[in-house]
C-alpha positions as CSV (number, residue, x, y, z in Angstrom):
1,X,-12.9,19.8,-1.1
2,X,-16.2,20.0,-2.4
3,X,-17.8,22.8,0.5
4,X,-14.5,24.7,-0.2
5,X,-15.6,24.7,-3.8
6,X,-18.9,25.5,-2.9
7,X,-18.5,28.0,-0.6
8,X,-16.4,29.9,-3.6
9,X,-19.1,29.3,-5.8
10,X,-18.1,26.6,-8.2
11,X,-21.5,23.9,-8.4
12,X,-19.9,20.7,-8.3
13,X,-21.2,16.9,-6.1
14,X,-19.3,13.9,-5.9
15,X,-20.0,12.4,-8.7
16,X,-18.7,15.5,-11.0
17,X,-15.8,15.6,-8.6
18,X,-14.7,12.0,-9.6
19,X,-15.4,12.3,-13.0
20,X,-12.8,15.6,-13.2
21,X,-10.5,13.3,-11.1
22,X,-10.8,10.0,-13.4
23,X,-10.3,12.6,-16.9
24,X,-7.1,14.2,-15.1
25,X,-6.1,10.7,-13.6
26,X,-6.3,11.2,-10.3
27,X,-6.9,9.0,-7.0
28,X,-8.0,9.1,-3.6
29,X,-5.9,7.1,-1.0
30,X,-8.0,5.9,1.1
31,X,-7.7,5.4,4.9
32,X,-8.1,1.8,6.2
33,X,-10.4,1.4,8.9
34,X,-8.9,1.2,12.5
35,X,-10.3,-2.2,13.8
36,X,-10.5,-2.0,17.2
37,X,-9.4,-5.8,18.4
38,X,-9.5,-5.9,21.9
39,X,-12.6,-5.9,24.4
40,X,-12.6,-3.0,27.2
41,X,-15.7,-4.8,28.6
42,X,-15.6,-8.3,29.4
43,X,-16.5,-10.5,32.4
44,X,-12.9,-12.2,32.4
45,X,-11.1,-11.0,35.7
46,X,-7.4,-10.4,35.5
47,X,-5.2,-12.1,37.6
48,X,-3.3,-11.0,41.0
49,X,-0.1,-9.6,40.1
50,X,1.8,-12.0,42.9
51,X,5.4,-11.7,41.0
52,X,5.6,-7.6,41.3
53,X,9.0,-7.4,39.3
54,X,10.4,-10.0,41.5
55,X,11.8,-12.7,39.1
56,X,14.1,-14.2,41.4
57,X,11.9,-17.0,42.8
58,X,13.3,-18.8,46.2
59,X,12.3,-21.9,44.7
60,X,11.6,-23.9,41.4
61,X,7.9,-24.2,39.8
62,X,6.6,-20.9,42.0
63,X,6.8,-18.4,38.7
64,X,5.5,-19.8,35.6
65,X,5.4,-17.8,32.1
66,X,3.6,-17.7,29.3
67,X,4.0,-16.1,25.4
68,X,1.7,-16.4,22.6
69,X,4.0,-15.8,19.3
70,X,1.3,-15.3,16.1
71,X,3.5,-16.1,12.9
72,X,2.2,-16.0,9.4
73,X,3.7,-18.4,7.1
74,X,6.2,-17.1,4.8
75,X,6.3,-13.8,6.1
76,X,9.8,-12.5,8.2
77,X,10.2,-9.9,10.6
């Protein structure tokens, strides 16, 4: 906003631009941050892919799965 104000001639900065928007009551909504949580780089290898969409195993104990569930207490989905 404030080069668009500029550029048509107005002289405002930030701190005139939130003093306008506190006396009219306004407020920015902010973004929150995107937190990148996984790592691209690491030194873990990933492991063989040795079921290829075949979930029928010819025997037991040859296929083994895993699932991590994270649940937040008092919180429902």
């Amino acid at each position: 906003m404030i080069p668009q104000w500029r550029k048509e001639g107005f002289e405002v900065g930030r701190d005139k631009v939130i003093r306008l928007m506190d006396k009219l009551g306004l407020q920015v909504k902010q973004r929150i941050a995107y937190k990148v949580t996984t790592m691209r780089k690491h030194s873990h290898s990933v492991a063989d892919n040795i079921v290829d969409q075949n979930f029928n195993p010819k025997q037991a104990n040859q296929i083994w799965a895993g699932d991590v569930t994270y649940r937040v207490p008092g919180v429902q989905h």
